[in-house]
Each structure stands twice: as structure tokens, then as C-alpha cells.
VOVO-703233 format. One line per field, with one value per residue (C-alpha): x, z negated, y negated; residue number from 0. Coordinates in Angstrom, 3 decimals, m for minus. Layout:
<rs>
u	X,...
w	Z,...
v	Y,...
fiti	NUM,...
</rs>
This chain:
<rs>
u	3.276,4.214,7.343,4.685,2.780,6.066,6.806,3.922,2.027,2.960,2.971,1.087,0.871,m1.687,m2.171,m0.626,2.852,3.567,7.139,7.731,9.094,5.924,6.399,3.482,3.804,1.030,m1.821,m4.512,m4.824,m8.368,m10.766,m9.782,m6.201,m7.075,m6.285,m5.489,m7.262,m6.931,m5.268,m1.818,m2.146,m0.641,2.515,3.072,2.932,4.529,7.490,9.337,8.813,10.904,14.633,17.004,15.882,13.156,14.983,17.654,14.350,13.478,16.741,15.602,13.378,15.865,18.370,16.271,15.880,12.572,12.106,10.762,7.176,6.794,9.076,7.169,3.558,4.813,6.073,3.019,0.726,2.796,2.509,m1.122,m1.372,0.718,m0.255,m4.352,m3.725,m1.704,m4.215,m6.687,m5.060,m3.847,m7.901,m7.619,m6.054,m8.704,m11.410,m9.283,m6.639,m4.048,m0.666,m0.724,1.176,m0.821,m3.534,m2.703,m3.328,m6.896,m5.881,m2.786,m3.223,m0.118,1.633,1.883,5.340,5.369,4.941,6.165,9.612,9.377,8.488,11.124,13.677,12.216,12.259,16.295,16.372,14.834,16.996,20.441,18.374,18.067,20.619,22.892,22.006,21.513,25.142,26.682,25.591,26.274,29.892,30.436,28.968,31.282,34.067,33.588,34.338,31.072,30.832,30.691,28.171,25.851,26.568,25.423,22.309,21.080,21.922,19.435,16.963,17.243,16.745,13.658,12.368,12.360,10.777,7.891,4.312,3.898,7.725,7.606,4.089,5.429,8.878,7.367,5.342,8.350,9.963,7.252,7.866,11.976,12.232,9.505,11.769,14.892,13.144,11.682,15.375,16.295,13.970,14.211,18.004,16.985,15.182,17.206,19.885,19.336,17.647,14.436,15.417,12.966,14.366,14.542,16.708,14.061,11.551,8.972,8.391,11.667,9.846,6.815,8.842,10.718,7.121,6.095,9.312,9.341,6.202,6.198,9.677,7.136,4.903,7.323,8.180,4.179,3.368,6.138,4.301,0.924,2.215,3.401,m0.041,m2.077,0.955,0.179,m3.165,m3.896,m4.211,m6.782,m9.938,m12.779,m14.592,m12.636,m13.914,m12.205,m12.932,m10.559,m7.970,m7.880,m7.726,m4.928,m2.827,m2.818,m2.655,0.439,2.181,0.958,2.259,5.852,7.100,5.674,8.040,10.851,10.746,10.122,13.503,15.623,14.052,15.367,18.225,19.520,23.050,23.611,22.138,24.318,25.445,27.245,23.616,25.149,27.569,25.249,22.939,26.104,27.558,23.732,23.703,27.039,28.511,28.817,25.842,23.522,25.108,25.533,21.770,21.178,23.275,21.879,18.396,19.240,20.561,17.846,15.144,17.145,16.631,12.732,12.221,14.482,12.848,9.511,10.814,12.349,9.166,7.114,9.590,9.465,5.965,6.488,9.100,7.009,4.049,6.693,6.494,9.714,9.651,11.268,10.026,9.401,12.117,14.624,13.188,13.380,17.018,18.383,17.109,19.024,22.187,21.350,20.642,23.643,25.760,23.536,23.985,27.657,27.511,25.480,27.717,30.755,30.654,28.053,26.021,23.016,22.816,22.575,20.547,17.683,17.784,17.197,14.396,12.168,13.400,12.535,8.894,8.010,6.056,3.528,1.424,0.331,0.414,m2.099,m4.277,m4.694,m5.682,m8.071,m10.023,m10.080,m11.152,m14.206,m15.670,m15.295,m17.306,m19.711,m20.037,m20.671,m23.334,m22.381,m21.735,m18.638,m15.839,m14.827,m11.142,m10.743,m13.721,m11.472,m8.629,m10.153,m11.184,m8.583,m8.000,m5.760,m2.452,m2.119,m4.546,m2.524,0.548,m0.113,m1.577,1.039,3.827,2.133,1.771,5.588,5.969,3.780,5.179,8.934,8.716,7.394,10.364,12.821,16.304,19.851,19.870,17.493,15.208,11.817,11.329,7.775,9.586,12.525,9.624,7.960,10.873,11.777,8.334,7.684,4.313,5.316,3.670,m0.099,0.684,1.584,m2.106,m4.250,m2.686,m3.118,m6.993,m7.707,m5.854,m6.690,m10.641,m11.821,m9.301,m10.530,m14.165,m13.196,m12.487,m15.128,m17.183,m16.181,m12.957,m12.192,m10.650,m6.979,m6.936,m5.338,m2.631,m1.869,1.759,0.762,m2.249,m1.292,m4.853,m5.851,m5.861,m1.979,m0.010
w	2.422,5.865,7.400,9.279,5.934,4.129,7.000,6.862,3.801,0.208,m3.053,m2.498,m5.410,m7.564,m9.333,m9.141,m10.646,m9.673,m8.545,m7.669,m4.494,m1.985,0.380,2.374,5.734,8.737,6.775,6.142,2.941,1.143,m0.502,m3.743,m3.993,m2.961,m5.238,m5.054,m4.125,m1.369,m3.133,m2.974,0.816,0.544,m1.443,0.785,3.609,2.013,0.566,3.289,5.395,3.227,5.325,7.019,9.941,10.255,9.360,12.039,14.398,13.458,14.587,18.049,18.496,17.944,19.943,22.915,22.298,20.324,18.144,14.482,14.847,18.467,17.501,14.150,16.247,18.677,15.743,13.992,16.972,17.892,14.128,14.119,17.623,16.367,13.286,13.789,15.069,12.644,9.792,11.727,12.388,8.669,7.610,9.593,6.749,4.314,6.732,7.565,5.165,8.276,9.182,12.247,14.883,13.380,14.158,17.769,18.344,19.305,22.282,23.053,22.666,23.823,25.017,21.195,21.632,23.195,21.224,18.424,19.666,20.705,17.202,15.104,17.487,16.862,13.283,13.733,16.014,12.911,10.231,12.179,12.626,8.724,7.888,9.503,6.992,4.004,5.133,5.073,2.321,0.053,1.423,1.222,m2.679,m3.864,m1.471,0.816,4.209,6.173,6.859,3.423,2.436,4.976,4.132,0.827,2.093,4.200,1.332,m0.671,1.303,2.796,m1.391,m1.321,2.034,0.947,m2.215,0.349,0.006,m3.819,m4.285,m1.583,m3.174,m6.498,m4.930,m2.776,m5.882,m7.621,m4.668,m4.084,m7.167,m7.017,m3.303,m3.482,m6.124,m4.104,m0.939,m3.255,m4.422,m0.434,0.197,m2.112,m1.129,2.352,1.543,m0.689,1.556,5.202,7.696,9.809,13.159,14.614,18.011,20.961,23.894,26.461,28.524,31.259,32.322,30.433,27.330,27.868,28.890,25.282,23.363,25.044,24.666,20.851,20.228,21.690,19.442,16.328,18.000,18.642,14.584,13.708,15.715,14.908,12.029,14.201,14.929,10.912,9.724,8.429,7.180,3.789,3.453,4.002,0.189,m0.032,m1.110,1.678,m0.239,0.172,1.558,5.005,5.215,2.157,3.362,6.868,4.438,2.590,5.320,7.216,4.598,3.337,7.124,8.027,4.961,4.583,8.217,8.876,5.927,6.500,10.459,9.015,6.926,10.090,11.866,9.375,9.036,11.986,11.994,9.483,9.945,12.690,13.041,9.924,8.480,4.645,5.030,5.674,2.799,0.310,1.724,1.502,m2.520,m3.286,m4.472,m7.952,m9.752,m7.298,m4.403,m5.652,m6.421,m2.584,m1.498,m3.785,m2.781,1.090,m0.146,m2.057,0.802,3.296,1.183,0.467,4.300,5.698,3.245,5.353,8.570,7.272,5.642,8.751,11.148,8.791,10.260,13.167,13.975,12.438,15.219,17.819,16.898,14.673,12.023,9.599,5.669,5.958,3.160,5.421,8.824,6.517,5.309,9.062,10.252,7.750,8.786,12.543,11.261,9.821,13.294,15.180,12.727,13.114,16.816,16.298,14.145,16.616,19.116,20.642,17.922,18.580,21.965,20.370,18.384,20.799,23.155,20.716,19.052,22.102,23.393,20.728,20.736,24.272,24.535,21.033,23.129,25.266,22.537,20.529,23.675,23.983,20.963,20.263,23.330,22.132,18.729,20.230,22.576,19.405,17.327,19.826,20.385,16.639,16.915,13.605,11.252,9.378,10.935,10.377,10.724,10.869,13.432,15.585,15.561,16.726,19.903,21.107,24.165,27.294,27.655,30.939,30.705,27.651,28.984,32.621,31.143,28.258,31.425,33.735,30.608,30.175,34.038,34.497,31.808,32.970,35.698,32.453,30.283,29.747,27.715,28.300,29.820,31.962,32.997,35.143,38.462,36.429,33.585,35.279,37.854,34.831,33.388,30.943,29.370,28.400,28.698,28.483,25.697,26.917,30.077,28.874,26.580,29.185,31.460,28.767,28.572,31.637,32.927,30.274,29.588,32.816,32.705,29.099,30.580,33.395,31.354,28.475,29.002,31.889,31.508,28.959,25.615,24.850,21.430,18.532,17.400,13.573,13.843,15.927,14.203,10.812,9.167,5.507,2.100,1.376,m1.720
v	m4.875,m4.658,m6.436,m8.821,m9.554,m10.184,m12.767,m14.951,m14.283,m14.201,m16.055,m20.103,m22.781,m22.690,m26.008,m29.282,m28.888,m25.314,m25.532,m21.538,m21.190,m20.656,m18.013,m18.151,m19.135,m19.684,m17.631,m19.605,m20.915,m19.286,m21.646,m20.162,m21.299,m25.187,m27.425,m31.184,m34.659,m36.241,m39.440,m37.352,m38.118,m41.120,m40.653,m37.696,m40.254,m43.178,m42.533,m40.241,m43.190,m45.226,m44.792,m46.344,m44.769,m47.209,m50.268,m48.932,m49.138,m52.273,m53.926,m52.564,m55.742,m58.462,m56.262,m56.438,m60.258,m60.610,m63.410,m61.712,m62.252,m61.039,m57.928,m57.451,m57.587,m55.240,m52.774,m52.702,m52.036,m49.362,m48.205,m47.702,m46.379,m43.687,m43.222,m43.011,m39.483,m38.390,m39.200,m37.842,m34.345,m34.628,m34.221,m30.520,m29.203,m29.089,m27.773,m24.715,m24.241,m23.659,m25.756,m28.216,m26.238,m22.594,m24.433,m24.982,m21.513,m21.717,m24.212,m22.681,m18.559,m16.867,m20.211,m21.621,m20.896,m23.994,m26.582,m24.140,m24.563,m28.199,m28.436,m26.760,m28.520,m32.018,m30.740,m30.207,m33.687,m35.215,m34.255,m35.974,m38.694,m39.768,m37.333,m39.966,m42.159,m40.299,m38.819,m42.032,m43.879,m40.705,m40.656,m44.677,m44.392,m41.255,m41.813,m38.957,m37.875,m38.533,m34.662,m34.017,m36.568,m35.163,m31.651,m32.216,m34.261,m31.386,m28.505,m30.856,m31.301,m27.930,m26.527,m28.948,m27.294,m23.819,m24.192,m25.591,m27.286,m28.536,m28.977,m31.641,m33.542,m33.789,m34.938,m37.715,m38.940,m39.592,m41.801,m43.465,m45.070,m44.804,m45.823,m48.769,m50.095,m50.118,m51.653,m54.682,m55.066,m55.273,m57.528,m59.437,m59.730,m60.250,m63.024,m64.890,m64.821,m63.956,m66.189,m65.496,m64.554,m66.957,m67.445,m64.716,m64.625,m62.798,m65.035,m63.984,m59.890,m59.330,m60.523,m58.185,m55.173,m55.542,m55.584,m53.014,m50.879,m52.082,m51.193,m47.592,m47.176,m47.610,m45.408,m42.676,m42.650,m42.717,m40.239,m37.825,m37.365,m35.290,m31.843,m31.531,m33.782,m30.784,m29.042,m30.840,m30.960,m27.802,m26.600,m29.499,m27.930,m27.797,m30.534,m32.623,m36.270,m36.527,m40.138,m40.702,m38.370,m40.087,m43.386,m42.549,m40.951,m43.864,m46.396,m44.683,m44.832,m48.048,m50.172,m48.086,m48.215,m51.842,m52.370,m51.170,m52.201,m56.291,m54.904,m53.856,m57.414,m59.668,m57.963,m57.539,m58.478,m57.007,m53.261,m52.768,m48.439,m48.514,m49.452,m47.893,m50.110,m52.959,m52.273,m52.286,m55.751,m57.078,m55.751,m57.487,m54.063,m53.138,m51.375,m53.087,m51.958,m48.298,m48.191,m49.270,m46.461,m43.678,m44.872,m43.687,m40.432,m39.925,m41.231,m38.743,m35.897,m36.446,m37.121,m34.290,m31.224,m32.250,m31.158,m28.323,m26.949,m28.052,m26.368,m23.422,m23.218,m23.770,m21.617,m18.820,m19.897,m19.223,m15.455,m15.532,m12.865,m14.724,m15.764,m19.163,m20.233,m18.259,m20.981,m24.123,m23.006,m22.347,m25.998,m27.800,m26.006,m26.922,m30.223,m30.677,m29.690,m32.066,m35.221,m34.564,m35.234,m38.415,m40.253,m38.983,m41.994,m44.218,m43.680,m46.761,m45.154,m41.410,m43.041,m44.753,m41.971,m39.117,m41.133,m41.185,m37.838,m36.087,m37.258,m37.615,m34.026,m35.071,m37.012,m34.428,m31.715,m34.168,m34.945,m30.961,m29.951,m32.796,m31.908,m28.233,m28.874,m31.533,m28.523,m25.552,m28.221,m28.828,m25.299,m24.625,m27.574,m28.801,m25.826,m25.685,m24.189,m21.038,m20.398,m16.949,m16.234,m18.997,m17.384,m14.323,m15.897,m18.087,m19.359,m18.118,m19.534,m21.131,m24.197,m25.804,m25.032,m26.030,m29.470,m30.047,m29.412,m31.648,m34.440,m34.864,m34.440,m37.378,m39.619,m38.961,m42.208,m44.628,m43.595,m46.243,m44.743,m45.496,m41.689,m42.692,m45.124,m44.155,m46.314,m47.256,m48.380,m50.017,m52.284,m53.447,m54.966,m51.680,m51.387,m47.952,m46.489,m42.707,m42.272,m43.445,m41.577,m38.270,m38.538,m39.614,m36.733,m34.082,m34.873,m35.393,m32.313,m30.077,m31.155,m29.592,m26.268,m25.540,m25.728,m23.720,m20.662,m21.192,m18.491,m17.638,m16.137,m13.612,m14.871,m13.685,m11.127,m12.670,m10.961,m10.428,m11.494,m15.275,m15.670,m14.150,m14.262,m13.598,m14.376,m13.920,m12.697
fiti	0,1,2,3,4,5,6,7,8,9,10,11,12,13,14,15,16,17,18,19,20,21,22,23,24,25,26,27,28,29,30,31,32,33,34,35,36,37,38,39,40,41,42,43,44,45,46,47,48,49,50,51,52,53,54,55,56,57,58,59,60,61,62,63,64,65,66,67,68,69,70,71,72,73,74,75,76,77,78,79,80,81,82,83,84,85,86,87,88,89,90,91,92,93,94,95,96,97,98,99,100,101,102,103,104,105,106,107,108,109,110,111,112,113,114,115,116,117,118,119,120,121,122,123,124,125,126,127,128,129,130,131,132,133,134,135,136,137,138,139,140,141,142,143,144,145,146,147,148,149,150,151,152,153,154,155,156,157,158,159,160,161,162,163,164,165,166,167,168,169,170,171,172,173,174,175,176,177,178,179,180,181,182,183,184,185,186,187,188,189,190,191,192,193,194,195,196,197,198,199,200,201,202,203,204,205,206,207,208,209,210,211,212,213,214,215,216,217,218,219,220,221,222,223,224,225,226,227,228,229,230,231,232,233,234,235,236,237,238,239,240,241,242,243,244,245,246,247,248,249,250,251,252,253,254,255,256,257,258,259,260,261,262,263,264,265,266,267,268,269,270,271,272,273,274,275,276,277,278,279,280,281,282,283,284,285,286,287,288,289,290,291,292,293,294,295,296,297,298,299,300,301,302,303,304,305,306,307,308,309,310,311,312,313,314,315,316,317,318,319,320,321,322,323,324,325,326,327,328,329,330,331,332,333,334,335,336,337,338,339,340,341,342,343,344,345,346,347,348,349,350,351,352,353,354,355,356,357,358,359,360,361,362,363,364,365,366,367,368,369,370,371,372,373,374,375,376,377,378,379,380,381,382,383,384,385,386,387,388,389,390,391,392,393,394,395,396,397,398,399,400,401,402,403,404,405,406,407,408,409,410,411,412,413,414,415,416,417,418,419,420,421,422,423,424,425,426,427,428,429,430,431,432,433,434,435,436,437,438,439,440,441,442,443,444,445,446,447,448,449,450,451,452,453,454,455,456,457,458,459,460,461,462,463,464,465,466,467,468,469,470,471,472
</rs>
């Protein structure tokens, strides 16, 4: 086997339950080693969902002086804007067997390296961002230093990662289960003994500029979820009914962040940046209380090992020659430094500002490869597709790079952070439409570049160690 081979191909699962560690990286998956239904879809969606991250989101609304229902309608729009393309891409994985950002290949040729890095460094962005949480409440519960209690969050989640695809479906089954049990306890706290925040202090344009930049918050966390959507799917076999995989995907989004964004709503004043802290003084302490805390360790670790193995891949479609347990392992260390930062000082502003940032290019990515994959399907005029023939012809660099560039260009004066705010964003009263922007631009840049060079220009050759082809180990 050559160094390239031992890189991105080797062993893959075999049947539900087969916890080896899975070596394979951006190969495509052959029909023969598919396995799984598509009901799986939604506990893999569900349950890493389940985090304080998203009640920390939630308490966005009420900060920017929503009343609850107003914030809560604005949250779960922005939910299912996000999250309808993330199911979507998700049903990809069974039709070709290949991860989301391998995938992007065929749009991208050379310039995959891209997104691949964008990718792998939201990956890393990702894991402070629940890490935070996970970090704390483990150090609150055993009495730790905070580094510690993250340190040992990202060594578990990083274990998690490397052992890859089937590790990480039989691990989210379990919390489904485990973490829907600690959120009914929360609520049920919540509602015993919090009051409805019923009353809001913004009137006028300042009112619609916080629904709007509430709702593209829930958008930004949905959506996060497209470049890794196919990542775990893609041992599905072909036959698999896309209709019920699109079903369950976003079923399993839509009801778990909705939830846990009414959570942060309600309780507002009391998830404030010490959110383990909250959760404990909500519980009473005790055995109660300790249960709440392991529950966001344990909903850290199940969420984190996701970006890990889906920046595993990622980094490998970047051209890295590294074994993809090797990439999962290296962004949970990186994780680790970055979550240290964000719990340094400032940390709701850290907070906010890395959330959008670290989403604003998906958009365009999404836009990109959507059109690409509508004008390969219309070119195959309704025959299955066939992966490897794809990847043989992809497509040159420059029009998906020169579109996904001009996307996040063009979205830059709708951003609204406390970095910076666009002059877009800042005359409509802080509504943030970056998100819409940087999708319309992508299609509408890259549609007519990508016909351009159809035919016309002459196809980029794949090479082995981008496209990494074949059967595997």
C-alpha cells in the first residue's frame, strides 16, 4: 500500500455495531460495505444538538430585547432556513458513498482547498464553542480548574473522533436517550420555577433588526451542520429512500435546537456566561444538580467528536497526507488552545462574534455546489450518478473560487458583530442578512461561470491524492 493509499483509504465499518477504529478517509465508500437505514439520521442529528451552546444562543433574543414569542419565532425560522440544506446535502451520502467537503471536488477541482480549510478551522472554531461548556460544567461538578475540565472534554471527544463514522452513530443513539432525559428535567425546572419573559424592551426598526439578527443566529447553528451533512450518511446503502433521510435529518435538527433555544429564552437570567453555573443553581445542587452538569460534559463530548471526524475529512480534501484518526486527533488539541482563549475574558462577546464568523463562508460554499450538482444531473438526464466517472472530470478551479470569494465579499456590508458591523446592517437597525446575501451571490455568480466552461473549457485531471478514489482496505 502506498503512502497515499495508507492516507485516505483503509479499514471502514461493516455492520451496525462495529466499533474498530475506521481508517478510511475521503475514498468513496463501495456499495458493498453500506449498511444502515436511514432512521439513524435522526439520532445522528438530534442528540449533538442537545448543548449549552444552543441554550447560550437562545438567551441572544431576550438580550437584544425580544419578548419570548417574537425571539422564539425568529429562532425557529432561522432553524429551518438553515437546516433544509443540511438535510438535503445529508441525502448525498447514500447516492455516492463520499463525505460532504470530498464531494465538493467536482465543483471546486484544484481550489477544494478552499472550503477544505475553512472547514477544518470551523471544525476547531466549533469545538471551543461547546468545549466551553462541556469544560466548565466538568470542572464545576469534580472541582477542577476550568483548563482541566476542558482538557479532558476534548481528549474525549477527540478518542470518539478517531475511532470515526459508526463510533459516533452508536454514541449519539445513546444520548439521544441520556441527553433528552436531562433537558425534560431542565425544563421541567424551568417551568416550575422561572417566569415567561413575556415583555421586550425593543420597539419599531430596532425590533425588526433584533428578529432578523436572532433569527440568522439560529441559522448560523443549522447550517453549520451542511459542509459535514453527507459525512454520515455516506455508508447508507444506495437504496436508500432519500425522502426519509431528508425526513429524518431535519426532523432531528428542527425539534433539538428549537428546544434548547425556547431553553436559553426562558432562561435567560439565569444562563448568563457562567451558563454551568446556571444550570446547577436552576437544579438546586445535590444529585440533581450533578446530573445537570454531567449531562453538558457528556453533550460536549458527543457534539465535539463530530467535528473532529468531519474535519478529519476535510483536512484530508485540503491535500493533507495525514490518516484521518491522526486529523481528528490534532483538532481536538487546537480545540482545546482555542476554548482556552474564549473563556479568558469577554467571553458573550467571544462568544457572538465567533458564532457568526465561523459560518459566514457556508452560504456561499452551499450555493456552489448545489448549482454544480443541478447541471451534472441534468447532464446525466436522469441516470444514477456515478461517482467515480465524476471525479474523473471535475471542474477547473477558478469559477468556485472566484464566486465563493465574491459571496463573502458581498455579504461583509450585511454583517452585524460586535467586531464589526456592515453599513447595511447598521441602516437597518442591526439586521443581518449576510447569510441570504452571500447565497444569492454564490448562484448567481457561479451559475453562469460553471456554464461558461462546460464544454468549453477543458476539465482539470483528478488527481489520486484530492480525489482519492476506490474501494479502500
Amino acid at each position: 500500500m502506498t503512502i497515499e493509499e495508507s492516507a485516505f483509504r483503509g479499514r471502514m465499518p461493516a455492520r451496525p455495531g462495529d466499533l474498530a477504529v475506521e481508517r478510511h478517509g475521503i475514498g468513496p465508500v463501495p456499495e458493498s460495505n453500506r449498511y444502515g437505514k436511514a432512521a439513524r439520521l435522526f439520532t445522528v442529528w438530534f442528540a449533538p444538538n442537545l448543548t449549552m451552546t444552543g441554550v447560550f444562543s437562545g438567551t441572544v433574543g431576550v438580550s437584544l430585547g425580544l419578548d419570548f414569542w417574537t425571539a422564539f419565532t425568529a429562532m425557529v425560522l432561522g432553524t429551518v432556513v438553515g437546516a433544509v440544506p443540511a438535510a438535503y446535502l445529508g441525502t448525498w451520502g447514500s447516492q455516492t458513498g463520499t463525505g460532504q467537503l470530498p464531494l465538493s471536488r467536482l465543483a471546486f477541482g484544484r481550489g477544494v482547498a478552499l472550503p477544505g480549510i475553512m472547514q477544518w478551522l470551523s471544525s476547531v472554531a466549533w469545538d471551543a464553542l461547546i468545549g466551553l461548556f462541556g469544560g466548565e460544567a466538568l470542572a464545576q461538578l469534580l472541582g477542577w480548574p476550568f483548563w482541566l475540565g476542558a482538557l479532558v472534554i476534548l481528549l474525549l471527544q477527540g478518542v470518539v473522533g478517531v475511532f470515526g463514522y459508526e463510533a459516533l452513530h452508536q454514541l449519539q443513539t445513546v444520548m439521544t436517550f441520556v441527553l433528552g432525559a436531562a433537558f425534560v428535567v431542565l425544563s421541567v425546572q424551568l417551568l416550575s420555577g422561572v417566569p415567561l419573559p413575556v415583555q421586550g424592551s425593543a420597539h419599531g426598526a430596532d425590533r425588526l433588526g433584533a428578529f432578523v439578527l436572532t433569527s440568522t443566529i439560529a441559522l448560523s447553528l443549522a447550517i453549520s451542520w451542511a459542509p459535514y451533512a453527507s459525512d454520515f450518511s455516506r455508508y447508507l446503502p444506495r437504496a436508500t429512500s432519500r425522502p426519509r433521510m431528508f425526513g429524518y435529518s431535519l426532523l432531528g435538527m428542527v425539534l433539538s435546537f428549537a428546544w434548547v433555544q425556547a431553553l436559553g429564552l426562558w432562561g435567560a437570567e439565569l444562563f448568563t456566561d457562567q451558563t454551568a453555573a446556571g444550570v446547577h443553581g436552576l437544579l438546586g445542587g445535590g444529585a440533581l444538580g450533578a446530573f445537570g452538569l454531567l449531562a453538558i460534559a457528556a453533550a460536549a463530548v458527543c457534539s465535539n467528536a463530530m467535528n473532529d471526524y468531519s474535519g478529519s475529512l476535510a483536512l484530508q480534501t485540503a491535500g493533507i497526507r495525514v490518516p484521518r484518526p491522526l486529523a481528528a486527533a490534532a483538532a481536538a488539541v487546537l480545540g482545546f488552545l482555542l476554548v482556552l482563549w474564549l473563556h479568558a475574558e469577554d467571553t458573550t462577546l467571544r462568544f457572538q462574534n465567533l458564532l457568526l464568523f465561523v459560518g459566514y463562508w457556508i452560504p456561499g460554499f452551499v450555493g456552489i455546489v448545489l448549482v454544480d450538482a443541478r447541471l451534472r444531473a441534468k447532464a446525466r438526464r436522469g441516470t444514477p450518478i456515478d461517482v467515480e466517472a465524476e471525479f474523473g472530470r471535475p471542474q477547473p478551479w477558478w469559477p468556485a473560487c472566484v464566486a465563493f470569494v465574491v459571496a463573502f465579499a458581498a455579504a461583509v456590508p450585511f454583517m452585524d458583530t460586535t467586531l464589526f458591523v456592515g453599513p447595511v446592517a447598521a441602516a437597518l437597525h442591526g439586521a443581518d442578512f449576510a447569510y441570504y446575501v452571500a447565497f444569492l451571490v454564490s448562484v448567481v455568480v457561479y451559475a453562469p461561470l460553471r456554464l461558461l466552461v462546460r464544454g468549453g473549457g477543458r476539465a482539470e485531471v483528478a488527481e489520486p491524492v484530492a480525489v482519492a478514489p476506490g474501494t479502500g482496505g
